[in-house]
OpenMM code with the backbone's topology and positions (N, CA, C; nanometers):
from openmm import Vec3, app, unit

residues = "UNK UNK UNK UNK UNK UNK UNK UNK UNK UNK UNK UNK UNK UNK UNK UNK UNK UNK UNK UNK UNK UNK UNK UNK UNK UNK UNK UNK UNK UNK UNK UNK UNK UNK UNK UNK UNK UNK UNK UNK UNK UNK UNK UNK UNK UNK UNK UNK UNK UNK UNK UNK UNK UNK UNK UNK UNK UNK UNK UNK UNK UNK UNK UNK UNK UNK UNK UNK UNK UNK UNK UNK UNK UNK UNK UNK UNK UNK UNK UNK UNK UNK UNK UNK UNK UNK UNK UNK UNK UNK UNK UNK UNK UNK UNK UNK UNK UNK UNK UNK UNK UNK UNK UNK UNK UNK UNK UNK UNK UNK UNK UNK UNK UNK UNK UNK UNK UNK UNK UNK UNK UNK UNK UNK UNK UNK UNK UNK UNK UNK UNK UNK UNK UNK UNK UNK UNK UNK UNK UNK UNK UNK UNK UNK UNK UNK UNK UNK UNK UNK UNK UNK UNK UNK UNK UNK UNK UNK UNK".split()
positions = [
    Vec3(7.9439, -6.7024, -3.4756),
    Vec3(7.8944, -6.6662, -3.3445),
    Vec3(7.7690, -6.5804, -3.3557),
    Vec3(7.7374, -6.5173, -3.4695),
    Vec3(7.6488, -6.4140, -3.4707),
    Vec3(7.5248, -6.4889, -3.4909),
    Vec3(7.5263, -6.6080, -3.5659),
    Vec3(7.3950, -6.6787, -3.5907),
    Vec3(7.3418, -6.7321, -3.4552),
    Vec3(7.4697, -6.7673, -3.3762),
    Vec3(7.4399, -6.8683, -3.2271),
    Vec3(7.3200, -6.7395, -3.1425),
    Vec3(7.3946, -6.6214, -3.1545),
    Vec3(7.3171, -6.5286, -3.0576),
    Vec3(7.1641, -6.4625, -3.1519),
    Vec3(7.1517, -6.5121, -3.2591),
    Vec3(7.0266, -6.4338, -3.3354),
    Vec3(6.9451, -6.5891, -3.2907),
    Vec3(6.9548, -6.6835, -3.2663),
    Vec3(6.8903, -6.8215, -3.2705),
    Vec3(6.8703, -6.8274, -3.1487),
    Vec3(6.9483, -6.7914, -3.0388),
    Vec3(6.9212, -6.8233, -2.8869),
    Vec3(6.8238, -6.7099, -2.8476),
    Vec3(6.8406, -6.5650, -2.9077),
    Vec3(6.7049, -6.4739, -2.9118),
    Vec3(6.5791, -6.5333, -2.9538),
    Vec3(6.5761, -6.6192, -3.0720),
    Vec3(6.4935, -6.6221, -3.1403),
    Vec3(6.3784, -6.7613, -3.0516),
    Vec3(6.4515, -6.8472, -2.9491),
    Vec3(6.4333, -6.9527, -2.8919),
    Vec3(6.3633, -6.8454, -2.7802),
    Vec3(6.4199, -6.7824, -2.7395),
    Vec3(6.3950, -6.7231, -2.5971),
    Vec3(6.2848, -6.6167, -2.6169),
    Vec3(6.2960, -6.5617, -2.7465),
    Vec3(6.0995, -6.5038, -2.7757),
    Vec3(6.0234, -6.5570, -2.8125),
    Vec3(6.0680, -6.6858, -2.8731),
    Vec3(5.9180, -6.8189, -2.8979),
    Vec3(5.8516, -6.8050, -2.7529),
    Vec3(5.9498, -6.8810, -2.6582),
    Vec3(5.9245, -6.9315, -2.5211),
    Vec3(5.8740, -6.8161, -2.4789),
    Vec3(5.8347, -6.6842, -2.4860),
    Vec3(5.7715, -6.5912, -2.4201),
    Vec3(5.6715, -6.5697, -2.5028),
    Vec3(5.6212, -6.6294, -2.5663),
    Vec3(5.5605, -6.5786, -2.7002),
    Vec3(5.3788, -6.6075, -2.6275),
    Vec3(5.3782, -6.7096, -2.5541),
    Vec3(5.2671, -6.7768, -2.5307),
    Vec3(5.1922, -6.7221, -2.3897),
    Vec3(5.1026, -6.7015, -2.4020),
    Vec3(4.9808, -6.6366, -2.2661),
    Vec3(5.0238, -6.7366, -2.1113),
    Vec3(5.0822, -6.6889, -2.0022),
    Vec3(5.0485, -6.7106, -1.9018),
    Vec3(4.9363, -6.7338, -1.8264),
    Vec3(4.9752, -6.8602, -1.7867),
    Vec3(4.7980, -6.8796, -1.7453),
    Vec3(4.7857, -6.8760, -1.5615),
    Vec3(4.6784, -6.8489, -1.5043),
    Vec3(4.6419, -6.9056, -1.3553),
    Vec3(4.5761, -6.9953, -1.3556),
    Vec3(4.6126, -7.1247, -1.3116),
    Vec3(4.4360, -7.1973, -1.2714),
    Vec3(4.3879, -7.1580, -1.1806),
    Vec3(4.2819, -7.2016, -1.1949),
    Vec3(4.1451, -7.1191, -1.1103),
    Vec3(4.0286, -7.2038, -1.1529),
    Vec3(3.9622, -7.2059, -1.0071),
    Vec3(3.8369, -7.2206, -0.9888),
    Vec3(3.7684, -7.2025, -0.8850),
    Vec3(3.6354, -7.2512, -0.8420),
    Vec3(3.5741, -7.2062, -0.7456),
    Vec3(3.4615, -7.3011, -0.7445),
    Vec3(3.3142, -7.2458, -0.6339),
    Vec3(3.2098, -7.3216, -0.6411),
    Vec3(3.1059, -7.1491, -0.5826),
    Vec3(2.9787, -7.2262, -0.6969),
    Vec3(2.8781, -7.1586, -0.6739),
    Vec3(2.7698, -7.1677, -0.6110),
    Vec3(2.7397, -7.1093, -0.4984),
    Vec3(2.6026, -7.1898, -0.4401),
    Vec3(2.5085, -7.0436, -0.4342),
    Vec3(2.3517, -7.0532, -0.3760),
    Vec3(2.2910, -6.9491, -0.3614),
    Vec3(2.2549, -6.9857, -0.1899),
    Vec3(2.2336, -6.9034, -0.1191),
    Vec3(2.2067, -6.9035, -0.0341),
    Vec3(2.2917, -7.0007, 0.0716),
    Vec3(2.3848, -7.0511, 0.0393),
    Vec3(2.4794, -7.1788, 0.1151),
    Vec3(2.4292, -7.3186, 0.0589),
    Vec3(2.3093, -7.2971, -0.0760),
    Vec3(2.2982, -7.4566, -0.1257),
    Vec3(2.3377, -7.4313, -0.2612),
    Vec3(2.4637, -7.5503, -0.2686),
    Vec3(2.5265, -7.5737, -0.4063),
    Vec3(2.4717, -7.5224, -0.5565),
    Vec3(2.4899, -7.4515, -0.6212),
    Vec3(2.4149, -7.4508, -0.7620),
    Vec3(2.4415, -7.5849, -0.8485),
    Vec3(2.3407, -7.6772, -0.8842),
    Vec3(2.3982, -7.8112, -0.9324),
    Vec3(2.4228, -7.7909, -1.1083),
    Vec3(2.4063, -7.6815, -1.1750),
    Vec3(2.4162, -7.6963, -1.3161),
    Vec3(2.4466, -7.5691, -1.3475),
    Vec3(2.5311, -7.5055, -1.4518),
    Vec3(2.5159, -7.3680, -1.5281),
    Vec3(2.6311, -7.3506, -1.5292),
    Vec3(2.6825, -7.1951, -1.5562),
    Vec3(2.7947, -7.1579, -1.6632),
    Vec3(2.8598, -7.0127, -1.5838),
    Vec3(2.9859, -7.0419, -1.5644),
    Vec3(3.0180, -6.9216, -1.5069),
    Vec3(3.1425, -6.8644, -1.5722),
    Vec3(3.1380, -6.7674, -1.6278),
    Vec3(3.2227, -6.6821, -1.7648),
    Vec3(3.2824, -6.5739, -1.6807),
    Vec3(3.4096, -6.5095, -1.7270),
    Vec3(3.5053, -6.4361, -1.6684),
    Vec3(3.5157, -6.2965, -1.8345),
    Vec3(3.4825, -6.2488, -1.8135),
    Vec3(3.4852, -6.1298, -1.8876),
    Vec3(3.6268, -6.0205, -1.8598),
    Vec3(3.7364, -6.0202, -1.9689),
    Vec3(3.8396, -5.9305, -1.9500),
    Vec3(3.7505, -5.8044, -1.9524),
    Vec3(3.7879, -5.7159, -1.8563),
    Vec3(3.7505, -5.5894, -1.8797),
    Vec3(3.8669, -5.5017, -1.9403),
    Vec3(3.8221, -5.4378, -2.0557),
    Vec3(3.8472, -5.3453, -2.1795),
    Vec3(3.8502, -5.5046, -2.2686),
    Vec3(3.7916, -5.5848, -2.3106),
    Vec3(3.7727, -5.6581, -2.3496),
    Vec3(3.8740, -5.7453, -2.3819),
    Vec3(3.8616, -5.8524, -2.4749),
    Vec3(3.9181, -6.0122, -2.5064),
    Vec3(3.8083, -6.1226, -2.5110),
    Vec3(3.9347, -6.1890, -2.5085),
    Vec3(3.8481, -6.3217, -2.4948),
    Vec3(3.8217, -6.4003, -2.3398),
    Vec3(3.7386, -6.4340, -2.3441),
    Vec3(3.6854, -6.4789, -2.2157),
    Vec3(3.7349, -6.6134, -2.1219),
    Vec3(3.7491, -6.6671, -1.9987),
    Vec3(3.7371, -6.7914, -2.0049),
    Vec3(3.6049, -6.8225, -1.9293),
    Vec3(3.5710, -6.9837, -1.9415),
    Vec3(3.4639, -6.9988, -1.8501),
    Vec3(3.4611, -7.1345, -1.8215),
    Vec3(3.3375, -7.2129, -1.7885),
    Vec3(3.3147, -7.3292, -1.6976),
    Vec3(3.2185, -7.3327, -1.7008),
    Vec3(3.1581, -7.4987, -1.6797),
    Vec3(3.0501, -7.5650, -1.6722),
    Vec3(3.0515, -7.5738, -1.5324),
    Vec3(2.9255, -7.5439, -1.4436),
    Vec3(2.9303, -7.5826, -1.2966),
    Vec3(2.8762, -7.7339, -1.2844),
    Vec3(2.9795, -7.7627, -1.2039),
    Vec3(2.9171, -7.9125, -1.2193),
    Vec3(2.7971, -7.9426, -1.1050),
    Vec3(2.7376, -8.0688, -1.0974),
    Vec3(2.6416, -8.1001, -0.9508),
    Vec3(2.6811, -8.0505, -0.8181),
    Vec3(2.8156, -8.0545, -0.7691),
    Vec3(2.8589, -8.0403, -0.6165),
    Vec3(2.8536, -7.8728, -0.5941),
    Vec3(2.8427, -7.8158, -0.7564),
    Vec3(2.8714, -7.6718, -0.7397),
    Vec3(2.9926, -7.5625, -0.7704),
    Vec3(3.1147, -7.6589, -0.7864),
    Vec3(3.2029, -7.6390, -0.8346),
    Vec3(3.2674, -7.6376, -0.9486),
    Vec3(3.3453, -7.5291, -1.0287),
    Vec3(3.3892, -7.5341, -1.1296),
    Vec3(3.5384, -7.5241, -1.1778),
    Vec3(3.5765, -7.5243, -1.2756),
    Vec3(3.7445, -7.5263, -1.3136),
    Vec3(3.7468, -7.4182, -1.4672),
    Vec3(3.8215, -7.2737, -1.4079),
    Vec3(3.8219, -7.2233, -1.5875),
    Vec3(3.8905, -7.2863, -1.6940),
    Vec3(3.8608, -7.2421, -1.7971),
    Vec3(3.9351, -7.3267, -1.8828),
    Vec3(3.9091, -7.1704, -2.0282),
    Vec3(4.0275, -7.1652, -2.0714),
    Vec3(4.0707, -7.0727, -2.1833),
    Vec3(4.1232, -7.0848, -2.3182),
    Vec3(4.2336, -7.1727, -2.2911),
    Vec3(4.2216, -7.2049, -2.4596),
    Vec3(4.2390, -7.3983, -2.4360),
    Vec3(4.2591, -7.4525, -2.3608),
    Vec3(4.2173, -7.5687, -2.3366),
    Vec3(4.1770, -7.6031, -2.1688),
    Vec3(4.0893, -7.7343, -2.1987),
    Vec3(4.0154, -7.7795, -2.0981),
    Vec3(4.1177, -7.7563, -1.9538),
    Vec3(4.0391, -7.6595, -1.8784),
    Vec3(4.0692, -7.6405, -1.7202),
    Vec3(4.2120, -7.6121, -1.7140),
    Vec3(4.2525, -7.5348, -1.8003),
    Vec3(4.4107, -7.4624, -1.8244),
    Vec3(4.4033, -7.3268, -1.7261),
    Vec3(4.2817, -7.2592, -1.7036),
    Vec3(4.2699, -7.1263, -1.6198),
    Vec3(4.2541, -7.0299, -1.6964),
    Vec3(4.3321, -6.9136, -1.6608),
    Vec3(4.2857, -6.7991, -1.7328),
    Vec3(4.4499, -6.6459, -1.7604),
    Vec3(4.3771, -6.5875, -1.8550),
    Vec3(4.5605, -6.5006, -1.8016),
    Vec3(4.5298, -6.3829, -1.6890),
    Vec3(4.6501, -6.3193, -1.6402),
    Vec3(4.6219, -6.2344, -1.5407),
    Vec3(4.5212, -6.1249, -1.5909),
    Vec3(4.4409, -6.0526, -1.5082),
    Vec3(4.3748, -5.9192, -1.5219),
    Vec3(4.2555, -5.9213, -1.4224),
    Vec3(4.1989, -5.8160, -1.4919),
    Vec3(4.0437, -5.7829, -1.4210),
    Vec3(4.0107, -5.8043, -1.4835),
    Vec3(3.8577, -5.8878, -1.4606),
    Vec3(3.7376, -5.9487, -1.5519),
    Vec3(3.6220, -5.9127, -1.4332),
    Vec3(3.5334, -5.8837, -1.4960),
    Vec3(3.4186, -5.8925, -1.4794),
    Vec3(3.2889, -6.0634, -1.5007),
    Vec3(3.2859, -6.1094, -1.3988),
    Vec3(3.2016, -6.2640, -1.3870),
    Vec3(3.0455, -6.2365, -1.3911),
    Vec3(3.0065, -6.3835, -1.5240),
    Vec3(2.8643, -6.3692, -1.5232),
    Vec3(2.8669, -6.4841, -1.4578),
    Vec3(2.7251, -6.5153, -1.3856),
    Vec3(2.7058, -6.6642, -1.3602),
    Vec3(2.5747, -6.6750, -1.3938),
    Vec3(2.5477, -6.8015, -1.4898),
    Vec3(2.3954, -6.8075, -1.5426),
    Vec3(2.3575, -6.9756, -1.4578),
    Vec3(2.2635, -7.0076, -1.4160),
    Vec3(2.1956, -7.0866, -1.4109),
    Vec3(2.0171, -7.1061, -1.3808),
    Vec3(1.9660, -7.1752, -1.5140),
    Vec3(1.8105, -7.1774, -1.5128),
    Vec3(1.8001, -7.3022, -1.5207),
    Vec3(1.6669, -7.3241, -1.4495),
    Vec3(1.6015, -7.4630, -1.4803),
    Vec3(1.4745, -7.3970, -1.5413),
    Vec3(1.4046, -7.5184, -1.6518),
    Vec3(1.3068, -7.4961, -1.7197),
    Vec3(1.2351, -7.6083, -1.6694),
    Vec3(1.1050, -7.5489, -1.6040),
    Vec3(1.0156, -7.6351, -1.5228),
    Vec3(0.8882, -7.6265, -1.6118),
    Vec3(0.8594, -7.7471, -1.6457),
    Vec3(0.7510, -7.8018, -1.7123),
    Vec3(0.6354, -7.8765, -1.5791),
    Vec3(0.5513, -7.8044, -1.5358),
    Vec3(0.4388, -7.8288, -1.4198),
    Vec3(0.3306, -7.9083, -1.5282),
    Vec3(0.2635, -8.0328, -1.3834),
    Vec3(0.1920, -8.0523, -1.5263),
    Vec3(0.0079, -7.9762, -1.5872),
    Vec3(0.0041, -7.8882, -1.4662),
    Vec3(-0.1013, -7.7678, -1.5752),
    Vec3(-0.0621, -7.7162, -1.7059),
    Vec3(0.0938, -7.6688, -1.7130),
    Vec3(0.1603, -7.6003, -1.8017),
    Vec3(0.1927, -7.7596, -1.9440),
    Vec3(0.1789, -7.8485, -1.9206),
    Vec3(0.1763, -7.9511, -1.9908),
    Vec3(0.0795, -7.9892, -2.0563),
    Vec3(-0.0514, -8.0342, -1.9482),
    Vec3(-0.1771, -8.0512, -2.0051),
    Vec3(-0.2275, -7.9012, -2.0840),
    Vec3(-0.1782, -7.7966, -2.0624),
    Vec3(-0.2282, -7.6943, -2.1541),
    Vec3(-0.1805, -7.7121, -2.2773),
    Vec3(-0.0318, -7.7083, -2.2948),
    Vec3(-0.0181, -7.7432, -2.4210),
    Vec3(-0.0123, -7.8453, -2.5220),
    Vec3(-0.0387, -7.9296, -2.4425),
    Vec3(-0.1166, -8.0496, -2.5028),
    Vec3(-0.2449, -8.0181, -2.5958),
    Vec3(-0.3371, -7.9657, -2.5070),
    Vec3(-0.4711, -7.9383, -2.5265),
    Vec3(-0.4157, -7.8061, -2.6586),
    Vec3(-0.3149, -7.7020, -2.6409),
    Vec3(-0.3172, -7.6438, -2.7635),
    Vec3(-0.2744, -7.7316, -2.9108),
    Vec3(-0.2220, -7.8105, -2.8647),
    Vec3(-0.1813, -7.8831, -3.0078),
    Vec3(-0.2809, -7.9750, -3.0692),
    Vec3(-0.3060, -8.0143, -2.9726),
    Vec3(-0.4913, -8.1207, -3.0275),
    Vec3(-0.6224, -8.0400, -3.1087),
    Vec3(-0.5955, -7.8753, -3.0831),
    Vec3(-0.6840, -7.8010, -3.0743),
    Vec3(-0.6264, -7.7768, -3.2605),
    Vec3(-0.4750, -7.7057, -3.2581),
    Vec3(-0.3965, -7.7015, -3.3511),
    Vec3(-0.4067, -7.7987, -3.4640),
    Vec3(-0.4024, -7.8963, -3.4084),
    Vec3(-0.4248, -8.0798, -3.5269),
    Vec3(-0.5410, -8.0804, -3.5669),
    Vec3(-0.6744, -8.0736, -3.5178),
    Vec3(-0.8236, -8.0262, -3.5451),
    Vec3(-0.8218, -7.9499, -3.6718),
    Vec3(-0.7298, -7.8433, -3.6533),
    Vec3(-0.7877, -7.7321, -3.7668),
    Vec3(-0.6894, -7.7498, -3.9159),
    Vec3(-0.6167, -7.8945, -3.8732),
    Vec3(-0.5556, -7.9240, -3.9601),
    Vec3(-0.3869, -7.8950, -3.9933),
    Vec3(-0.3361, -7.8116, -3.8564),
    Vec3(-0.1954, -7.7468, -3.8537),
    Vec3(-0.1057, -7.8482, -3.8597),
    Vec3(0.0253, -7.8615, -3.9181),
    Vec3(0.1214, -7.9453, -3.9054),
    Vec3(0.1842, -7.9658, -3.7809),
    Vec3(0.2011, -8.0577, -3.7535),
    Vec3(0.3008, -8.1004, -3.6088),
    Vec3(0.4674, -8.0651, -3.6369),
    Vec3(0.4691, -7.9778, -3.5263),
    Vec3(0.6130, -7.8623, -3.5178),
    Vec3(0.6460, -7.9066, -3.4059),
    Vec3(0.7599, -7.9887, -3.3491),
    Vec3(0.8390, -8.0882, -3.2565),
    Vec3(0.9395, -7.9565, -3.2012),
    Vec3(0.9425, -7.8603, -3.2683),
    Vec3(1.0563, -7.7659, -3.2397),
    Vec3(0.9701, -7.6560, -3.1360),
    Vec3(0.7949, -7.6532, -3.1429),
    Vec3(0.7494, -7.6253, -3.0055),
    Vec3(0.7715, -7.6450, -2.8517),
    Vec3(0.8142, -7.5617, -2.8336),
    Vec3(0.8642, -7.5450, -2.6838),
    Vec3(0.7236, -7.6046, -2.6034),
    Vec3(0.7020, -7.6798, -2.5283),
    Vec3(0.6710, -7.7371, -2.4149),
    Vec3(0.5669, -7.6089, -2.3248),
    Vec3(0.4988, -7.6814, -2.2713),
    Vec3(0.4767, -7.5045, -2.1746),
    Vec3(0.5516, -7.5435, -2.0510),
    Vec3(0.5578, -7.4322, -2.0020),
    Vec3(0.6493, -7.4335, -1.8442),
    Vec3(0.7058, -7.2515, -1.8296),
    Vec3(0.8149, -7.3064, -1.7274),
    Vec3(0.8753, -7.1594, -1.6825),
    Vec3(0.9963, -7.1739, -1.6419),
    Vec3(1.0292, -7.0198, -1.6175),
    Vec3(1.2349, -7.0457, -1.6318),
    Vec3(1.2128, -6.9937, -1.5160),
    Vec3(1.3152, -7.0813, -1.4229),
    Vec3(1.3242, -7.0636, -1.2912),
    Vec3(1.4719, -6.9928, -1.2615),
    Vec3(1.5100, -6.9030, -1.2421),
    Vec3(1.6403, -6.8697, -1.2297),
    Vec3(1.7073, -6.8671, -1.1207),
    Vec3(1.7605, -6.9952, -1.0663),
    Vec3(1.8569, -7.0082, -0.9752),
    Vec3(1.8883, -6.8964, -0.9007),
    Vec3(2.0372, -6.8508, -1.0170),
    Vec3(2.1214, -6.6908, -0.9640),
    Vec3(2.0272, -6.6317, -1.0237),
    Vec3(2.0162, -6.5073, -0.9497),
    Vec3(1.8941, -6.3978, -0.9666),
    Vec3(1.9655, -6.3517, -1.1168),
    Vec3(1.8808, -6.2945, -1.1840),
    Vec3(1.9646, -6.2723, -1.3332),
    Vec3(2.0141, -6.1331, -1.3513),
    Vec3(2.0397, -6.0722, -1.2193),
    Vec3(2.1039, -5.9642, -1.2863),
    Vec3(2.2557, -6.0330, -1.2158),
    Vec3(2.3217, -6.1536, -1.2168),
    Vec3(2.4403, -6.1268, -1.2442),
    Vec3(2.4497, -6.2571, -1.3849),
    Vec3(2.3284, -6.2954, -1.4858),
    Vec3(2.3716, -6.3392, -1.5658),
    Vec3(2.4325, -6.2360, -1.6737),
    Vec3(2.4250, -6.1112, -1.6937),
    Vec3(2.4391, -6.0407, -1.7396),
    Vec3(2.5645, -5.9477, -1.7333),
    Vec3(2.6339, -5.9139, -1.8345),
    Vec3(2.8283, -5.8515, -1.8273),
    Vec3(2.7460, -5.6983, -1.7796),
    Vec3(2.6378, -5.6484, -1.7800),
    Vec3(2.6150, -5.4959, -1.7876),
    Vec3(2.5505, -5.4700, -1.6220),
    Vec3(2.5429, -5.6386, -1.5556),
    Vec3(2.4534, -5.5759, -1.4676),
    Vec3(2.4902, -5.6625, -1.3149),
    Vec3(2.6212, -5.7761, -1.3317),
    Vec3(2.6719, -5.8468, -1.2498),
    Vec3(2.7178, -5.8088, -1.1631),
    Vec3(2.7381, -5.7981, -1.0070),
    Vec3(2.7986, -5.7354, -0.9493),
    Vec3(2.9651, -5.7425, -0.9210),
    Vec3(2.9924, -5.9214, -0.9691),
    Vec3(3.1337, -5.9260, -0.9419),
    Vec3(3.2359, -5.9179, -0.9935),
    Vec3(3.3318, -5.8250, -0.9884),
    Vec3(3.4601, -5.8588, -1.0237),
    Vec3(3.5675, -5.9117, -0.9792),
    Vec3(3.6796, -5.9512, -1.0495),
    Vec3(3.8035, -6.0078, -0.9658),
    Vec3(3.9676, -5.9497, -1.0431),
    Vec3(4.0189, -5.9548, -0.9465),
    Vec3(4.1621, -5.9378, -0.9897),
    Vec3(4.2406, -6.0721, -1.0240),
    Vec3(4.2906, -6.1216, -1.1069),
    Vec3(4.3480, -6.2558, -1.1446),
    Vec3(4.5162, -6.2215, -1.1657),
    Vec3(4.5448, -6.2957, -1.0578),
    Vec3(4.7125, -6.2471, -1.0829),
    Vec3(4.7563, -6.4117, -1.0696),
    Vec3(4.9067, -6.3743, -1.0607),
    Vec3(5.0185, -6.5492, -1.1043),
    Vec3(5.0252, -6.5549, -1.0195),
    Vec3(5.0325, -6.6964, -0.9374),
    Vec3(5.0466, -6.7142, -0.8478),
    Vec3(5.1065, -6.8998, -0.8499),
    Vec3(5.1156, -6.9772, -0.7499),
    Vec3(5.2018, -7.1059, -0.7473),
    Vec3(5.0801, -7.1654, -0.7176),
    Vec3(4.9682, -7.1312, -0.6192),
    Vec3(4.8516, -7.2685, -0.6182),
    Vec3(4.7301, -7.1733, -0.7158),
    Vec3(4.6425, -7.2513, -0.7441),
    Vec3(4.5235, -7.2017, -0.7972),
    Vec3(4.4068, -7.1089, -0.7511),
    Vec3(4.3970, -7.0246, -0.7871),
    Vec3(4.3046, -6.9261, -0.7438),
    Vec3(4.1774, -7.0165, -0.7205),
    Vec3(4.0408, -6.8864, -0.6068),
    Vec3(3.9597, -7.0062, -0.5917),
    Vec3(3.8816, -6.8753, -0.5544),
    Vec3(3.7368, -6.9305, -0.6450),
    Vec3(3.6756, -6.7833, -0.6573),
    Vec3(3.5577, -6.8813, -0.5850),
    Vec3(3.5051, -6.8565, -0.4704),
    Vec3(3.3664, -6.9073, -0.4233),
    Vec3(3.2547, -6.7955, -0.4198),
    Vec3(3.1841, -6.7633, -0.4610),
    Vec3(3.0458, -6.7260, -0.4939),
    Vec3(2.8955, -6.7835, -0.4249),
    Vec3(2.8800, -6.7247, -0.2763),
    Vec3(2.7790, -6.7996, -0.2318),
    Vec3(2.6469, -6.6879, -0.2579),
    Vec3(2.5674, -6.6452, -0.3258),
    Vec3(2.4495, -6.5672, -0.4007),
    Vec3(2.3624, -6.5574, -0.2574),
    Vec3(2.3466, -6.4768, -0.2744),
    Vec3(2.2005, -6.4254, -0.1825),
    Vec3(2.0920, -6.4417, -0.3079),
    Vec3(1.9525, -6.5351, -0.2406),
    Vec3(1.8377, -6.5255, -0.3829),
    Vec3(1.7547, -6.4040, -0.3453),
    Vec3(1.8079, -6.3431, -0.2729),
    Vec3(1.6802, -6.1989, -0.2639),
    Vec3(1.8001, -6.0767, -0.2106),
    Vec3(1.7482, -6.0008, -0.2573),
    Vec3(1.7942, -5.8631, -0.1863),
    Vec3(1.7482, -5.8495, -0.0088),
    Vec3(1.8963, -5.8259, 0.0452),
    Vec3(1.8628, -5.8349, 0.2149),
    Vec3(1.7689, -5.7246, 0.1986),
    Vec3(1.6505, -5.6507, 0.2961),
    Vec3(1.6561, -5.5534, 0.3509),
    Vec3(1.6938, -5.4863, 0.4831),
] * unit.nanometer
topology = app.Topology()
chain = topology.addChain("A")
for resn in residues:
    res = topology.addResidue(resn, chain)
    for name in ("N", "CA", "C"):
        topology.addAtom(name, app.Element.getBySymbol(name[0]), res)
């Protein structure tokens, strides 16, 4: 009998052994228009490991932690949300064109790993791509349907 009750312990702390998860997700837009691309990360605060998400086109995302769109465990985290587009105009094109022709002239090797000219356009304003400078946090608790974090960004500071 003594083995039955050291084995039915031993079953019953496996089965607790493993992270509780929430699913969760949400959608990101700025101003009430969808964000169509980028990455929105959940930061445990006093640290861990993180979960996060790809935002898809419609704007919406699904966390995912230790597998695809599983959610996240309970706590407070602190959320980054990054999204940039890299806009290649074509002044910023024909310039660097014209630097590499200029470059080939004087005999320089052709370097493919040269960045393009252009500019980073940042969607979400970038102080919430950042864990030191984001404004949002959330409380993540258990619950029976999926949490649903919507994030609609202001692109400017009201005054």
């Amino acid at each position: 009998m003594g083995r039955l009750v050291v084995l039915t312990l031993f079953m019953l702390l496996a089965i607790g052994c493993g992270k509780t998860m929430q699913k969760a997700g949400g959608k990101v837009s700025v101003d009430g228009v969808p964000v169509k691309d980028g990455a929105v990360t959940f930061y445990p605060i006093g640290g861990g490991r993180t979960a996060s998400a790809s935002i898809l086109p419609d704007g919406t995302f699904t966390l995912s932690y230790e597998k695809l769109n599983d959610g996240l465990p309970p706590g407070d985290y602190k959320v980054t949300i990054v999204a940039d587009i890299w806009d290649e105009s074509p002044a910023a094109k024909k310039q660097a064109e014209a630097m590499r022709e200029a470059a080939a002239k004087m005999g320089a090797i052709e370097d493919s790993s040269i960045t393009p000219g252009g500019r980073l356009i940042n969607v979400v304003p970038p102080g919430y791509n950042v864990l030191e400078t984001t404004p949002i946090t959330e409380k993540v608790v258990l619950g029976d349907k999926p949490l649903v974090f919507n994030y609609d960004i202001p692109s400017k500071k009201k005054k």
